[in-house]
PyMOL Python script that loads the backbone (N, CA, C, O; Angstrom):
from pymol import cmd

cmd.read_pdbstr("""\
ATOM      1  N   UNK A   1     -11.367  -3.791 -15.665  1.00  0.00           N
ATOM      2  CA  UNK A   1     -10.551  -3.225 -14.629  1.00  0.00           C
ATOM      3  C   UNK A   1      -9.194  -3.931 -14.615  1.00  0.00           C
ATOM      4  O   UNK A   1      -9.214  -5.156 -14.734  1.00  0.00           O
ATOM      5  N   UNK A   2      -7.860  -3.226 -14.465  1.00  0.00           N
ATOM      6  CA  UNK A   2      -6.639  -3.623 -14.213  1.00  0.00           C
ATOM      7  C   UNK A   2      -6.702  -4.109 -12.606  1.00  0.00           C
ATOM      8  O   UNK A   2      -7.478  -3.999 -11.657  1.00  0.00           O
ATOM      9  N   UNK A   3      -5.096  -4.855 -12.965  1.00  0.00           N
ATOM     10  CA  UNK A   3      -5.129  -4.845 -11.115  1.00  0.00           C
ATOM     11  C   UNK A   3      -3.678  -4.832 -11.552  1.00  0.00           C
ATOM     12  O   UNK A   3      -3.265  -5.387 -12.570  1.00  0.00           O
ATOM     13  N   UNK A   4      -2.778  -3.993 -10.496  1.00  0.00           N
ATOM     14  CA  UNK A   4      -1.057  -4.620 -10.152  1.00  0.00           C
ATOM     15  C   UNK A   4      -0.580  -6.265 -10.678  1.00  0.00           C
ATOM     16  O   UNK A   4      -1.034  -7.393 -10.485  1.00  0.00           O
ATOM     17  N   UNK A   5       0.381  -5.787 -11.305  1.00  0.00           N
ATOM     18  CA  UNK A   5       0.603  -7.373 -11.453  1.00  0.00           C
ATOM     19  C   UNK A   5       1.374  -7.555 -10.255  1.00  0.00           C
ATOM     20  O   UNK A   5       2.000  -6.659  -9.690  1.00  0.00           O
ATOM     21  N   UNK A   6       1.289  -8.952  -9.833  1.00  0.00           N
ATOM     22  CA  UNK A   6       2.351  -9.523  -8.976  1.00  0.00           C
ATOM     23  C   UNK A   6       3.917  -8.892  -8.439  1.00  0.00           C
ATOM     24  O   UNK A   6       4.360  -8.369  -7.417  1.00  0.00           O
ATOM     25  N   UNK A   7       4.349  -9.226  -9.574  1.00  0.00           N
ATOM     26  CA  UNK A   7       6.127  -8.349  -9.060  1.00  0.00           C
ATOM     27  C   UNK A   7       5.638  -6.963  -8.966  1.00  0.00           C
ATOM     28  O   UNK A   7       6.503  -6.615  -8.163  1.00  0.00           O
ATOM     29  N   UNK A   8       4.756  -5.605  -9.192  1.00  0.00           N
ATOM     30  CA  UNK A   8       4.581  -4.852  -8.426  1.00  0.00           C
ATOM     31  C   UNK A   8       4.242  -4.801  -7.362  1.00  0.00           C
ATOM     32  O   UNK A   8       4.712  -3.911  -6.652  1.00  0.00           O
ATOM     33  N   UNK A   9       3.346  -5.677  -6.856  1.00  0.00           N
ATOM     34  CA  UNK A   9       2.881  -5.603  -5.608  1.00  0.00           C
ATOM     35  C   UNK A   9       3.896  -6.358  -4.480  1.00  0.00           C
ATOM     36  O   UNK A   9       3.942  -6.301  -3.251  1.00  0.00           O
ATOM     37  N   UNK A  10       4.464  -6.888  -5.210  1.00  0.00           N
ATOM     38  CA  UNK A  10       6.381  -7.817  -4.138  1.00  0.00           C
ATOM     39  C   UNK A  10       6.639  -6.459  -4.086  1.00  0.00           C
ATOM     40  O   UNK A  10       6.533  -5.812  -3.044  1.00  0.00           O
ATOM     41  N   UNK A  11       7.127  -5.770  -5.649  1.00  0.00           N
ATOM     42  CA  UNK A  11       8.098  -4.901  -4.969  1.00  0.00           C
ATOM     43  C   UNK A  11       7.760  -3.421  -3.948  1.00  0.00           C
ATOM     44  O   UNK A  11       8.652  -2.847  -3.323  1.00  0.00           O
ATOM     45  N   UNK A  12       6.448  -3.026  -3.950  1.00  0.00           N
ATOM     46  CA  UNK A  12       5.981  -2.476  -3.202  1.00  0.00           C
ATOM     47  C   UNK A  12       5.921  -2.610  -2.135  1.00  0.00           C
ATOM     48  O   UNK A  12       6.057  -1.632  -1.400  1.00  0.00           O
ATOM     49  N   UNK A  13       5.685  -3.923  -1.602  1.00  0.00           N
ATOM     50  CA  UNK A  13       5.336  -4.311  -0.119  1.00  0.00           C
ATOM     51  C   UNK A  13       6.754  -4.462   0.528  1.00  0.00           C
ATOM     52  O   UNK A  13       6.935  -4.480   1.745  1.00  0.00           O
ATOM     53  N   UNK A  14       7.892  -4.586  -0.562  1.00  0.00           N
ATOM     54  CA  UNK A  14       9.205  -5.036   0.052  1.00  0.00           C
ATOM     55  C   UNK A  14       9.869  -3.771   0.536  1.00  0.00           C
ATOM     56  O   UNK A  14      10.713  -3.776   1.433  1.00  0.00           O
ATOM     57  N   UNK A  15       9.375  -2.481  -0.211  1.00  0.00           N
ATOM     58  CA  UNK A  15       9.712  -1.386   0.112  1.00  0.00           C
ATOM     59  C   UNK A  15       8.938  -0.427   0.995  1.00  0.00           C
ATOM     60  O   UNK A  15       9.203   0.775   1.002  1.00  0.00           O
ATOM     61  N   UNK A  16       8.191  -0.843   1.576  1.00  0.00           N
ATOM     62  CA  UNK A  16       7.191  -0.621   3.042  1.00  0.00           C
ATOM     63  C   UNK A  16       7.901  -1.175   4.107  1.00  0.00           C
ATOM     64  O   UNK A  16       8.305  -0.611   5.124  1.00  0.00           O
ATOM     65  N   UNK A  17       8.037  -2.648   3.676  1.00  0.00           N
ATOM     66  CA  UNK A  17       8.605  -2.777   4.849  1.00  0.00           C
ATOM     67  C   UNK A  17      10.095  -2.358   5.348  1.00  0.00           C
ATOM     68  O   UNK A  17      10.298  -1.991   6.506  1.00  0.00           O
ATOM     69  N   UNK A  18      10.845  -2.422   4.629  1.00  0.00           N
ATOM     70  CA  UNK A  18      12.082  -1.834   4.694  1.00  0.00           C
ATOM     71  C   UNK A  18      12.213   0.066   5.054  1.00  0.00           C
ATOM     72  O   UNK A  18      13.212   0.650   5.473  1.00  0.00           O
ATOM     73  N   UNK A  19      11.046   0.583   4.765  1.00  0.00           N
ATOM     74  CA  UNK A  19      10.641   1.815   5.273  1.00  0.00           C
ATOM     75  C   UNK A  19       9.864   2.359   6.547  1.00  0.00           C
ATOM     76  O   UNK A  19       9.852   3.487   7.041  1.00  0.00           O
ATOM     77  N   UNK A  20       9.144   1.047   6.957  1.00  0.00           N
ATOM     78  CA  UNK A  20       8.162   1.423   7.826  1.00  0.00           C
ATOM     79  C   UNK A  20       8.609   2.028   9.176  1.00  0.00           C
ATOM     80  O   UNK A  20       7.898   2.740   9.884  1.00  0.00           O
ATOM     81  N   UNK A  21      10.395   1.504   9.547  1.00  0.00           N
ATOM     82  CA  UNK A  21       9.893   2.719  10.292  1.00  0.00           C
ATOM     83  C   UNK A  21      10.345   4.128  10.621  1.00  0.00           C
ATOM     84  O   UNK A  21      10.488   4.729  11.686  1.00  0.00           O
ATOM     85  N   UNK A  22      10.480   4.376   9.651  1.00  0.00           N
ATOM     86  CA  UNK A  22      10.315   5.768   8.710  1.00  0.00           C
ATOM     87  C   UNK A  22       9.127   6.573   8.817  1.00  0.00           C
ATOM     88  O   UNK A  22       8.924   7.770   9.017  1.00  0.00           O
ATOM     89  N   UNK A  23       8.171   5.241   8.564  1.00  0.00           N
ATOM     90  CA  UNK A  23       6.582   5.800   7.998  1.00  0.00           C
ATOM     91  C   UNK A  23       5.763   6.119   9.463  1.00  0.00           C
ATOM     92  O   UNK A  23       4.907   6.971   9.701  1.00  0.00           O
ATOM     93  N   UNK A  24       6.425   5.007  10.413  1.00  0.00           N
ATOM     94  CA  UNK A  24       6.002   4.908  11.592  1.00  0.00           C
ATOM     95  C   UNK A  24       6.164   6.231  12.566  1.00  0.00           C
ATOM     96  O   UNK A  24       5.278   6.684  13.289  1.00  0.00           O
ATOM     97  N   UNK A  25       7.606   6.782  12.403  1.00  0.00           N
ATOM     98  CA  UNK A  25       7.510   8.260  13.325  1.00  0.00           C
ATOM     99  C   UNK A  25       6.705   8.909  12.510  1.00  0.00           C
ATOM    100  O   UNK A  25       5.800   9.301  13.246  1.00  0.00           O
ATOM    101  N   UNK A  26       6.421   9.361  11.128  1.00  0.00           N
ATOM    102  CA  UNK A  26       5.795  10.329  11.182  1.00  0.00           C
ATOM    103  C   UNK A  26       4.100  10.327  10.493  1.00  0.00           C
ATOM    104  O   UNK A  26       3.385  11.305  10.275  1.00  0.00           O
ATOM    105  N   UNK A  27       3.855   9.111  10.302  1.00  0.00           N
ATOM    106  CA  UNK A  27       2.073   8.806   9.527  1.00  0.00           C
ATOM    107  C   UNK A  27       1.622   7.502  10.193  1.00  0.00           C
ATOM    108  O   UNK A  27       1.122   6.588   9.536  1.00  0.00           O
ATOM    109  N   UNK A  28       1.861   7.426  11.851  1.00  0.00           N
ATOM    110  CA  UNK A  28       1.289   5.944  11.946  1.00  0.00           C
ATOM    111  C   UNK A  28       0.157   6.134  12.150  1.00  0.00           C
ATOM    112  O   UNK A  28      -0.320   7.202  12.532  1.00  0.00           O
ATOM    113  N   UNK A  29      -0.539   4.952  11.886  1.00  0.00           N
ATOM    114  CA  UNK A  29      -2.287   5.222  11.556  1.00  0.00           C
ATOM    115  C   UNK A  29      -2.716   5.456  10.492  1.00  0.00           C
ATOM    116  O   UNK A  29      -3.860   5.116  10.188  1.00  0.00           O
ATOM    117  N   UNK A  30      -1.654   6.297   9.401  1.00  0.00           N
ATOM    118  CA  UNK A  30      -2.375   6.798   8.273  1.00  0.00           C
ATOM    119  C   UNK A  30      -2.085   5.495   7.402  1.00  0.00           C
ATOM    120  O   UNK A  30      -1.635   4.429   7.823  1.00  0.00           O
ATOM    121  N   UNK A  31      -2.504   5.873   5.861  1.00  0.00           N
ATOM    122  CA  UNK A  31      -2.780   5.001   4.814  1.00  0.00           C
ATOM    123  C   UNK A  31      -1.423   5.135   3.727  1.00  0.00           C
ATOM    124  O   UNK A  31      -1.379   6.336   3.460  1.00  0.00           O
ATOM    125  N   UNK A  32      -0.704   4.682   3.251  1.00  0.00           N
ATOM    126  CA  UNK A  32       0.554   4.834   2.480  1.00  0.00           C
ATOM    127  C   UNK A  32       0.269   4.446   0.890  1.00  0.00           C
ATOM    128  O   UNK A  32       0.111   3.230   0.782  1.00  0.00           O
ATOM    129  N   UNK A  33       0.173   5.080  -0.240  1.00  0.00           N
ATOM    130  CA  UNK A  33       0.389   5.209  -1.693  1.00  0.00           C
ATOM    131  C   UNK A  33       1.276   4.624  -2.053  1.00  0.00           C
ATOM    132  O   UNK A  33       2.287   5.290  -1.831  1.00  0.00           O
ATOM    133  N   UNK A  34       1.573   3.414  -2.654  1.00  0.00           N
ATOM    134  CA  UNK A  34       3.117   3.510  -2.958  1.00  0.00           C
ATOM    135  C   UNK A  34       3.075   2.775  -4.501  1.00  0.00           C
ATOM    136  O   UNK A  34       2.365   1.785  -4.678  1.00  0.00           O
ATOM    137  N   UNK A  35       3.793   3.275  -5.451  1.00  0.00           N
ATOM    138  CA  UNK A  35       3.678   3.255  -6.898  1.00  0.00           C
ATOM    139  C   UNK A  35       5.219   3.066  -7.242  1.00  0.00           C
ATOM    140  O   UNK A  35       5.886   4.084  -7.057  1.00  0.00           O
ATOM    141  N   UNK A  36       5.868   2.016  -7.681  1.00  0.00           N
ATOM    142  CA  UNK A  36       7.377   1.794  -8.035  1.00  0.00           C
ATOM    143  C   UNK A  36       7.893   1.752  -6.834  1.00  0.00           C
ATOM    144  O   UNK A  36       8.695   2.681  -6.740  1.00  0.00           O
ATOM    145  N   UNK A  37       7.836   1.110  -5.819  1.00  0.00           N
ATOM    146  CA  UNK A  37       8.687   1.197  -4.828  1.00  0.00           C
ATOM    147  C   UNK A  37       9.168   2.653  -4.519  1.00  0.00           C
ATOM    148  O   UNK A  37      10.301   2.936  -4.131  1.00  0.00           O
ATOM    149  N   UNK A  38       7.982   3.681  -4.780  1.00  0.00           N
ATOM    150  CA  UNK A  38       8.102   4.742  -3.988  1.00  0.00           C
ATOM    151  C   UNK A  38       6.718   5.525  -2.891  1.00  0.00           C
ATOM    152  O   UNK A  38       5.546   5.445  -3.259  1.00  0.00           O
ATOM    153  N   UNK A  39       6.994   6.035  -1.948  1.00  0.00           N
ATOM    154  CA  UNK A  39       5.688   6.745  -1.354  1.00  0.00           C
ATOM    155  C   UNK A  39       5.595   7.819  -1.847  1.00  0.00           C
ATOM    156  O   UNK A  39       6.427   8.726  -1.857  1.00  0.00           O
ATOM    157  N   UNK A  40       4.197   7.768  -2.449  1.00  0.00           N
ATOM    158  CA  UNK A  40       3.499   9.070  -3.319  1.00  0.00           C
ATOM    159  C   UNK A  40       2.581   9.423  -2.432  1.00  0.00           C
ATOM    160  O   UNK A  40       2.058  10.361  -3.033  1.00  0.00           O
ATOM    161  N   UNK A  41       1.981   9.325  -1.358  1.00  0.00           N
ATOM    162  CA  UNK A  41       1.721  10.275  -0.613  1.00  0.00           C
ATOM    163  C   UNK A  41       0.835   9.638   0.304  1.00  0.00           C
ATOM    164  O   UNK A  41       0.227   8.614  -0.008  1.00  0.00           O
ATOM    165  N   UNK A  42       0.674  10.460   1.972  1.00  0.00           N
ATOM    166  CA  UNK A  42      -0.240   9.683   2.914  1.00  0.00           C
ATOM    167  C   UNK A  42      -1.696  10.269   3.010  1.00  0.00           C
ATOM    168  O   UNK A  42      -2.073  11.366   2.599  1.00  0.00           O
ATOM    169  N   UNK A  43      -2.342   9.414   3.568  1.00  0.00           N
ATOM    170  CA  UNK A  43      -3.541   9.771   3.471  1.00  0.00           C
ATOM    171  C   UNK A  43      -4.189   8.923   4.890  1.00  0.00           C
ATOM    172  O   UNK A  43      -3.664   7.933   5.398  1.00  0.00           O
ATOM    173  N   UNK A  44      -5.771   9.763   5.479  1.00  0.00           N
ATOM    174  CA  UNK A  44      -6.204   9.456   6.378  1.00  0.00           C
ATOM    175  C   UNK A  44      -6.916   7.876   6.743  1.00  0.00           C
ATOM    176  O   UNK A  44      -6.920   7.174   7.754  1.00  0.00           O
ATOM    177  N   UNK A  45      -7.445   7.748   5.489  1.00  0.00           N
ATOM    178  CA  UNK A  45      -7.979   6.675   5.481  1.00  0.00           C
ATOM    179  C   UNK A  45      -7.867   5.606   4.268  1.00  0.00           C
ATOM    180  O   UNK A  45      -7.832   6.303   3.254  1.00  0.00           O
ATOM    181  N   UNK A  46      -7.813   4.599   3.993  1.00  0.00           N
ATOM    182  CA  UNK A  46      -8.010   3.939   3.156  1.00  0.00           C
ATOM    183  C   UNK A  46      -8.640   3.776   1.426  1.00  0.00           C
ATOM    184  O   UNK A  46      -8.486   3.095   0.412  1.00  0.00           O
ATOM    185  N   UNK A  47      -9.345   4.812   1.912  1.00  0.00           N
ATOM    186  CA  UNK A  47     -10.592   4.675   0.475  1.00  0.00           C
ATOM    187  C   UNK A  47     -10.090   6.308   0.031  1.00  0.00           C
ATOM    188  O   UNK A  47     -10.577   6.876  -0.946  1.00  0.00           O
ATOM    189  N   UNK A  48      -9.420   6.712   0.599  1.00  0.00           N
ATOM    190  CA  UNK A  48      -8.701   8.173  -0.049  1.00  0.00           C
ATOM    191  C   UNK A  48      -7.624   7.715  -0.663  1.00  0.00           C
ATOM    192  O   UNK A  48      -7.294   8.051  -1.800  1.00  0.00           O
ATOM    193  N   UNK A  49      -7.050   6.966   0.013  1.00  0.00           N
ATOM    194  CA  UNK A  49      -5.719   6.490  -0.419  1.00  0.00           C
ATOM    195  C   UNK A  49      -5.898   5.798  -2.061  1.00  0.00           C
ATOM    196  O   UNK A  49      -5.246   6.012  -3.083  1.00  0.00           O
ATOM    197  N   UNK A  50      -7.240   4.763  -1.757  1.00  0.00           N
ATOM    198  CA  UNK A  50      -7.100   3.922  -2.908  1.00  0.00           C
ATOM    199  C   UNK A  50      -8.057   5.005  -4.360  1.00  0.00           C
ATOM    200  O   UNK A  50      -7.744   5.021  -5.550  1.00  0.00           O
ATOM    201  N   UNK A  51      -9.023   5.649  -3.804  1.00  0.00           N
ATOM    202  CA  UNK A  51      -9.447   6.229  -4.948  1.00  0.00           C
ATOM    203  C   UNK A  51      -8.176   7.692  -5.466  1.00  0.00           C
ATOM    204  O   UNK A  51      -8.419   8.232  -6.545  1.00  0.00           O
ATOM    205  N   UNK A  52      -7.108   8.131  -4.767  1.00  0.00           N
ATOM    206  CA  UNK A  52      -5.865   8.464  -5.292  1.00  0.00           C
ATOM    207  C   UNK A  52      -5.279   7.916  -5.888  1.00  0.00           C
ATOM    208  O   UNK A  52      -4.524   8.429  -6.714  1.00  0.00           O
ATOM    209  N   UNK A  53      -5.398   6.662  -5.702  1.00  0.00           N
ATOM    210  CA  UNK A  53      -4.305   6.099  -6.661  1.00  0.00           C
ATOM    211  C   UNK A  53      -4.809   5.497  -8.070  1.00  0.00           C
ATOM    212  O   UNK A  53      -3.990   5.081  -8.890  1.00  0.00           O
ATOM    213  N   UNK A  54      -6.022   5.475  -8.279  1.00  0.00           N
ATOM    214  CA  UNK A  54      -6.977   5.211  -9.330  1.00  0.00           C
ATOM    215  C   UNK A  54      -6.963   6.454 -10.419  1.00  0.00           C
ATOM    216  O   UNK A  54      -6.795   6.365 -11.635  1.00  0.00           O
ATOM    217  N   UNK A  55      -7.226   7.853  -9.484  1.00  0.00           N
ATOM    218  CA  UNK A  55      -7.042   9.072  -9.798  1.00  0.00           C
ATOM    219  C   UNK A  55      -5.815   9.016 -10.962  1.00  0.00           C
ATOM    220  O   UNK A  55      -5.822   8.978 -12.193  1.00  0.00           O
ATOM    221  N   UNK A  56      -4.657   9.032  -9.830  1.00  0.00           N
ATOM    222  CA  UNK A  56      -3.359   9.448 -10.252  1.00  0.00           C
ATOM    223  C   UNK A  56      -2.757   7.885 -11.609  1.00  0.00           C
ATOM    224  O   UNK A  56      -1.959   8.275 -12.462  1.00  0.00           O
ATOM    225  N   UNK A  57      -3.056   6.756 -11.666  1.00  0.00           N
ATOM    226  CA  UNK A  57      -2.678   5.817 -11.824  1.00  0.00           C
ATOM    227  C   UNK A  57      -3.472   5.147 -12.525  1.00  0.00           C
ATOM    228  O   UNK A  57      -3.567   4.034 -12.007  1.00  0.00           O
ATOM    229  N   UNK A  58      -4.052   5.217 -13.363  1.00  0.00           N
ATOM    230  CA  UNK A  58      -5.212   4.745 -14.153  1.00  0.00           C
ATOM    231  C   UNK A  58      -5.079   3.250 -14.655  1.00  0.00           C
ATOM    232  O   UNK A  58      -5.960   2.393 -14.724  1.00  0.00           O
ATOM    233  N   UNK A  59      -3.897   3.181 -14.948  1.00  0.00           N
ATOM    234  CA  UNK A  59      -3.161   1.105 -15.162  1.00  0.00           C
ATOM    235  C   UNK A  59      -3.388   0.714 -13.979  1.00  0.00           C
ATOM    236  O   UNK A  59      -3.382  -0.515 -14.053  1.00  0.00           O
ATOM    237  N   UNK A  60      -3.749   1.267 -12.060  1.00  0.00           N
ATOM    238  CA  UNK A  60      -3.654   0.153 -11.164  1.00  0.00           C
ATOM    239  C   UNK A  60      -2.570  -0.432 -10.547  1.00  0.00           C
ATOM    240  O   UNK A  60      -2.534  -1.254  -9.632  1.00  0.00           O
ATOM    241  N   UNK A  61      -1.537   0.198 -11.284  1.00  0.00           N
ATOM    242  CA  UNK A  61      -0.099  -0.189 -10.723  1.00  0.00           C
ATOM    243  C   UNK A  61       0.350   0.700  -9.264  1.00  0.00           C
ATOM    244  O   UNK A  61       1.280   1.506  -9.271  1.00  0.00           O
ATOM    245  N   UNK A  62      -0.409   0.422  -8.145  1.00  0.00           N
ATOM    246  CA  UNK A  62      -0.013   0.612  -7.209  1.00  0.00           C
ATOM    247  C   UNK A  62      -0.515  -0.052  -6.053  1.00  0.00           C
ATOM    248  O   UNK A  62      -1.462  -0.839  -6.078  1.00  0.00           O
ATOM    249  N   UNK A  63       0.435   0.429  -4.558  1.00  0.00           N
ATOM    250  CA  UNK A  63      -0.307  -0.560  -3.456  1.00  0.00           C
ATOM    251  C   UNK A  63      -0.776   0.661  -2.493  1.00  0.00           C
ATOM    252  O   UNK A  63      -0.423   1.840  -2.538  1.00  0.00           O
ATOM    253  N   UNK A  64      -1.632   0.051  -1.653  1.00  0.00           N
ATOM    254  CA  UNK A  64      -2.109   1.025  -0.554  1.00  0.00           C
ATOM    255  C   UNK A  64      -1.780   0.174   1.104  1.00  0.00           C
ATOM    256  O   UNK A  64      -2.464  -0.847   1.179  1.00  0.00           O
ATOM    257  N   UNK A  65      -1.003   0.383   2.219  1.00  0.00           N
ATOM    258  CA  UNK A  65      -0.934   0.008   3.099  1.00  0.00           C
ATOM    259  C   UNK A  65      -1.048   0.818   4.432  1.00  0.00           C
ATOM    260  O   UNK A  65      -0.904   2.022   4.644  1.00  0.00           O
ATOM    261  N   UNK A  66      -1.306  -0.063   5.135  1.00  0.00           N
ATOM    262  CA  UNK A  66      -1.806   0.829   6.672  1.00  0.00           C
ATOM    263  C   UNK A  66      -0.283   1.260   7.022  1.00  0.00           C
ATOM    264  O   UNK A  66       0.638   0.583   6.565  1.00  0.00           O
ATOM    265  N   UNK A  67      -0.091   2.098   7.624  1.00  0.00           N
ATOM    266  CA  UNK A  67       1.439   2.344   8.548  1.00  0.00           C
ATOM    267  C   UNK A  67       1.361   1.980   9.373  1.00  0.00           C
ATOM    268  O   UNK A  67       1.241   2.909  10.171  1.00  0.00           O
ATOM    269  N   UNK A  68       1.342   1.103   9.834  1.00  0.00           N
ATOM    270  CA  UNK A  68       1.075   0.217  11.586  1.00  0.00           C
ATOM    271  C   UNK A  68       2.132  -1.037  11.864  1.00  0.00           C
ATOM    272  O   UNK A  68       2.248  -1.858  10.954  1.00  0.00           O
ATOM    273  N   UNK A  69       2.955  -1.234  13.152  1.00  0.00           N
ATOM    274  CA  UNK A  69       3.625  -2.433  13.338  1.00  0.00           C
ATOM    275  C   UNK A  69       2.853  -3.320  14.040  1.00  0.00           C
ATOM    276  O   UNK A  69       3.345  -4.085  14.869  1.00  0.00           O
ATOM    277  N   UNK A  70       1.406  -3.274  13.716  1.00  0.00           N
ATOM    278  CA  UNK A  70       0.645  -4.378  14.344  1.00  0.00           C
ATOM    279  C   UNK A  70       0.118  -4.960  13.076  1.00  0.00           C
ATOM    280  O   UNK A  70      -0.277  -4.128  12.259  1.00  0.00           O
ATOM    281  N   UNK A  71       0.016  -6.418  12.691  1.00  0.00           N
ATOM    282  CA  UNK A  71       0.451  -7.506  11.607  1.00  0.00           C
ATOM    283  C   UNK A  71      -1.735  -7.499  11.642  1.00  0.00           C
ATOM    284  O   UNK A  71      -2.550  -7.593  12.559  1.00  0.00           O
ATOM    285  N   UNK A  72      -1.820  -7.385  10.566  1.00  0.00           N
ATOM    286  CA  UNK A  72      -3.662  -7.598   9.681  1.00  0.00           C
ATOM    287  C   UNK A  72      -3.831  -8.843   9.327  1.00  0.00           C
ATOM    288  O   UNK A  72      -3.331  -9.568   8.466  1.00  0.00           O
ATOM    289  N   UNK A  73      -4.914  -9.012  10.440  1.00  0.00           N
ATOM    290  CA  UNK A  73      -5.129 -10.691   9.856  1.00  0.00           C
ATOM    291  C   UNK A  73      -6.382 -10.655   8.951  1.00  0.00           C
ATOM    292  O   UNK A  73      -7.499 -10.263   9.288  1.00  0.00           O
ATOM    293  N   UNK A  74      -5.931 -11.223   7.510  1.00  0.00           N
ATOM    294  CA  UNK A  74      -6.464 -11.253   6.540  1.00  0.00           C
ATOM    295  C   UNK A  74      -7.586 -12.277   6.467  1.00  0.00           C
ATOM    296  O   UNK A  74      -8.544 -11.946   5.769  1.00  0.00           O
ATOM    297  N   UNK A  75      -7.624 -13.228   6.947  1.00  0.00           N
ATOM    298  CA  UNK A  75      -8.162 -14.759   7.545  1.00  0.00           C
ATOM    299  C   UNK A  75      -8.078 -15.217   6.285  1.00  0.00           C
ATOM    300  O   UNK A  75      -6.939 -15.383   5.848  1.00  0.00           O
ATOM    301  N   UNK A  76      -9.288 -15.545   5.360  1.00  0.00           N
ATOM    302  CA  UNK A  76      -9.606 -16.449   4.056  1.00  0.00           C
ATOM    303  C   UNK A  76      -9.398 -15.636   2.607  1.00  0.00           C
ATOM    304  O   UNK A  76      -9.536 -16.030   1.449  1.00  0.00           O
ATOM    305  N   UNK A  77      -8.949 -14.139   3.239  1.00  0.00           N
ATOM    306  CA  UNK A  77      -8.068 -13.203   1.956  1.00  0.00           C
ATOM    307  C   UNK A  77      -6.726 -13.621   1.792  1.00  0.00           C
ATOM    308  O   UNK A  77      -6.021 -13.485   0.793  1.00  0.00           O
ATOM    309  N   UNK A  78      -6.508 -14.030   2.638  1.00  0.00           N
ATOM    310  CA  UNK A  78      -4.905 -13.620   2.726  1.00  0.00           C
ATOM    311  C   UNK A  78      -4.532 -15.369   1.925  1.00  0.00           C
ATOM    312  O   UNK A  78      -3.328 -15.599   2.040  1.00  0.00           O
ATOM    313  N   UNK A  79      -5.172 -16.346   1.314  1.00  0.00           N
ATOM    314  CA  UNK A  79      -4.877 -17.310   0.867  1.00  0.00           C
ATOM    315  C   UNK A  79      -5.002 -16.899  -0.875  1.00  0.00           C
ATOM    316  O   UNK A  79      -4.184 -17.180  -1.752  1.00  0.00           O
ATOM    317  N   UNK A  80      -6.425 -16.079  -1.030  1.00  0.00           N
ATOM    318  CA  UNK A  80      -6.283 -15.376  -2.665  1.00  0.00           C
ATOM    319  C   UNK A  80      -5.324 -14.402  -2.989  1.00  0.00           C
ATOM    320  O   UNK A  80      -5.603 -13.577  -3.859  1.00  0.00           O
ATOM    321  N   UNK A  81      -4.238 -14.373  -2.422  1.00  0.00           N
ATOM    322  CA  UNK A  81      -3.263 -13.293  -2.600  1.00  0.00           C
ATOM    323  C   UNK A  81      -1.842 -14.057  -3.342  1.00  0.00           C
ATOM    324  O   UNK A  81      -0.900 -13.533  -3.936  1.00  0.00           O
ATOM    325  N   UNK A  82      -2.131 -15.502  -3.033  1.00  0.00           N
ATOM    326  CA  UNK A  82      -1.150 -15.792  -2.923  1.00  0.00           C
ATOM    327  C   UNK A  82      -0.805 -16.208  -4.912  1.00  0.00           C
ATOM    328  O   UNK A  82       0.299 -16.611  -5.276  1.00  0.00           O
TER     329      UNK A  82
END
""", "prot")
cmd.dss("prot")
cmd.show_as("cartoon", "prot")
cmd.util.cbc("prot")
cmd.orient("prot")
């Protein structure tokens, strides 16, 4: 199995946030696709989002994020990320 390398997943997340709130009037709650620092499309839940992007993306080169301005505490994930 692939995974995103690193500088995709910077530059993805850098372009969420600089979008979000964009994403926020019109998909908050939903799940965000994003492949090259672009949104390829929303989705309801999580596991749609990510088996789309497996679908569409077979290298793994993409991110999946919630549209929400309330911050996910990752607890003892959020240290293997780094």
């Amino acid at each position: 199995m692939l995974h995103a390398d690193k500088s995709e997943l910077e530059s993805n997340f850098d372009f969420f946030r600089r979008n979000l709130s964009r994403f926020l009037r019109t998909h908050n709650g939903s799940y965000v696709l994003i492949r090259h620092a672009n949104d390829i499309a929303f989705y309801d839940n999580v596991g749609e989002a990510y088996r789309a992007g497996l679908d569409q993306f077979p290298d793994e080169q993409f991110s999946v994020q919630r549209v929400s301005d309330e911050p996910i505490e990752l607890g003892h994930m959020s240290f293997a990320l780094d």
